[in-house]
Each structure stands twice: as C-alpha cells, then as structure tokens.
N, C-alpha and C positions, 0 to 999 in steps of 0.2 A: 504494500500500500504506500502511495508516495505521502509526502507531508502534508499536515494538513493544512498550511499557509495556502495552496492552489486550492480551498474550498471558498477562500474569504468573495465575498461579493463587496463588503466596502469596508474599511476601517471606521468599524462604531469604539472610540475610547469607552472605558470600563469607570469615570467619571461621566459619562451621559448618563450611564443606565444603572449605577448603584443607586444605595438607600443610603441616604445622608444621615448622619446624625443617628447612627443607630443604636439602640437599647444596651447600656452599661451596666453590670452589676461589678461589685469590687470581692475580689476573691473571699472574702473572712468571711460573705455572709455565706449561710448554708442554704441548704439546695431545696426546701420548702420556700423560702423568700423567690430565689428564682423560680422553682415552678412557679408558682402566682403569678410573678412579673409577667411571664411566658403569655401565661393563662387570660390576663389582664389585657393584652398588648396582642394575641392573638398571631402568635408568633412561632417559631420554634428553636430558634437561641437566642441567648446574649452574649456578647463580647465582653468577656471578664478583666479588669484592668486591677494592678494594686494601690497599695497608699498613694505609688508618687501618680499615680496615672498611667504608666505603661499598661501597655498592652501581655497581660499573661495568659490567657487560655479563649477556649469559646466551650460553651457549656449548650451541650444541644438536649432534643428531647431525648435520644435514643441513649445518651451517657447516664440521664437521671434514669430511664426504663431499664438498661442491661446492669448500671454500675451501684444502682440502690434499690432499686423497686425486686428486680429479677435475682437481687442477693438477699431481699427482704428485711431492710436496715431502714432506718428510722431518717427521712429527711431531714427533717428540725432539727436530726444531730450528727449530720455528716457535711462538713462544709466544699465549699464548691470547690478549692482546690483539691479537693480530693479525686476529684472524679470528674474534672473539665477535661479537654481535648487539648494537649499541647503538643509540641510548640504550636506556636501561630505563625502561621503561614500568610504572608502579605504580601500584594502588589500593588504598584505605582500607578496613579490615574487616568496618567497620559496614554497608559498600556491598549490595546487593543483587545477585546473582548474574546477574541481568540487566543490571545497569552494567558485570561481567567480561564475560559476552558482547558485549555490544555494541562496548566497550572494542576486544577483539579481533577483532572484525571489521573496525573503523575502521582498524585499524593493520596487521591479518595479520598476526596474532601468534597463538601457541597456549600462551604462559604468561604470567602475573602474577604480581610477588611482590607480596608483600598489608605495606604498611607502617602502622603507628601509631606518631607521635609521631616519624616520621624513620627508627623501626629498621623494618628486615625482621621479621615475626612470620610469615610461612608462603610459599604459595606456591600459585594458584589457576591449573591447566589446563582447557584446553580438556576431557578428561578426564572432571575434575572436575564441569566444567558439566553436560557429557552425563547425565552416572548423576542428576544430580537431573533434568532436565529437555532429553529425548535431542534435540525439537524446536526448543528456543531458538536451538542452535548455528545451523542451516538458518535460519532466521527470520530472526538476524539480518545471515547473511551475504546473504542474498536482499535484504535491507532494504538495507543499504549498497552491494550492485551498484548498485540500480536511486536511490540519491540520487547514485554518484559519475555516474552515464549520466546525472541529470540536470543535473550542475554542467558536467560535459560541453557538454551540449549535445544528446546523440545518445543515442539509446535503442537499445541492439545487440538485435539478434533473440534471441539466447541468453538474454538477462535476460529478455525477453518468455517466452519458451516451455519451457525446461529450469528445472526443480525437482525435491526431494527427496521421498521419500517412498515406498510401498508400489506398485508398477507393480497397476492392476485388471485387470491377464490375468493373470500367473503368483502374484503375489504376494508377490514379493522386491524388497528393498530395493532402489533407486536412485537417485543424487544426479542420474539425466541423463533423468528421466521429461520427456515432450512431452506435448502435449495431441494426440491423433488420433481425429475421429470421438467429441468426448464422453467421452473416456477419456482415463487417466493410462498412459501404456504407457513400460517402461522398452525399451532400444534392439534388445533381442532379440524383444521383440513386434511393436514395430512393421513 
C-alpha cells in the first residue's frame, strides 16, 4: 500500500477542526469527580493536567470501565493518576489532519490535544477527523496494520483480506468486508 499523503484531497490544518478549550480535570482528583465531569459535559474524556498546568495524562471512558469498574474498586477512592492514559501524545496546529490521523493510528489512540508554543490550544479526535474526511480514519489504520506485519516479519491473513467500506451485496457499512468471488461482501453476505 503506498502512503497515505497521495489520499489527501486538501490540507484541512488540525486547528480548523479541533475543540478548543477543552475539559481539564487536575490529576489529584479521583475518578468519580471525573466520571461526573464526563457525564455533565456529555463527553468521553478529559485532558488531565497537574498543579503547574502541564499537560499529564487523558483519562477516557474505557480507562475508568477496564481500570476501576471491571476491577471493581471504588471510584471516590482511586485517583485519576492512577489509571489515566499516559504519556500524552500531542500535535502542533498548523499540522494537517492527516498527520492526526496517522499520529493515531501509530499509537491507538482516538485523541490529541493540539499544543503551540508548549500550551494546550484545543483538542483533535478521532471524531473530528471522521466528519472532514470519514475515509482517512480506515486508510490509515489499514496502513499501519500492514507496516507493523511488516517490521514483524509476518503478514496475518486478516490484514490481507478484511477492510472497510460499503459490503457490494447489501450495501451497508462494514469495517470486516473480504474479498469473495470479485466482490467486497460484508460477513452476512458472504
């Protein structure tokens, strides 16, 4: 698969289309204050910062569900550095929406906060990506299967033959289309 720079249609920066000013919580509190926050805001992380303000973790839904709820611990008394997503992973604004993508696929991640000059200035999701460019997202997780199967070593079958995109029997969307017989058939056609 060549790179995915030859999919771009236009350089949208990753300062157009973040969230500005997005939801802080400060590492010490615990991770009942953040749910709520969440819950409140209608969201599903925060960008956890410490005393000075840096930037130290992002605290998602799926950390509080696998990292407290699916251990069966007590939120009110496990604080959010426990169990936030680190390091934090940032890109610069001027960056092109396709540098977030890519970004995120390299790392499995589904947010960015977007910094210039050191500070946090927004915050760029997977999300985000989609609504300008719903394809990118697939492209370049497809891209990054198939370079870590080659640092590997080993090309899995699944990177071979499963991709995303519209099944040509029914019509509906599928992230787990095969190739059968010349056709893109998602798992209920075939």
């Amino acid at each position: 698969m060549e790179d995915v720079d030859r999919f771009k249609s236009k350089d949208v920066q990753i300062k157009d289309v973040m969230s500005k000013n997005p939801l802080v919580i400060k590492e010490k509190e615990n991770v009942e204050t953040a749910a709520n926050l969440m819950k409140e805001a209608d969201i599903g992380s925060l960008v956890v910062i410490d005393d000075d303000e840096n930037l130290s973790g992002i605290i998602t839904e799926m950390d509080i569900v696998k990292k407290v709820v699916a251990q069966n611990l007590s939120p009110d008394e496990i604080g959010i550095s426990e169990v936030m997503s680190t390091p934090v992973h940032t890109i610069r604004g001027e960056k092109a929406i396709q540098e977030a993508a890519r970004l995120m696929a390299e790392e499995n991640i589904r947010r960015l906060p977007v910094v210039e000059d050191e500070e946090m200035i927004g915050i760029i999701t997977e999300n985000d990506v989609l609504e300008i460019s719903p394809t990118l997202i697939d492209i370049t997780r497809e891209y990054e299967k198939i370079r870590r199967s080659k640092r590997s070593g080993k090309y899995e079958d699944k990177v071979k033959r499963e991709t995303s995109g519209y099944c040509e029997s029914c019509g509906i969307y599928s992230d787990r289309l095969v190739s059968d017989n010349s056709q893109l058939l998602c798992p209920e056609c075939r």
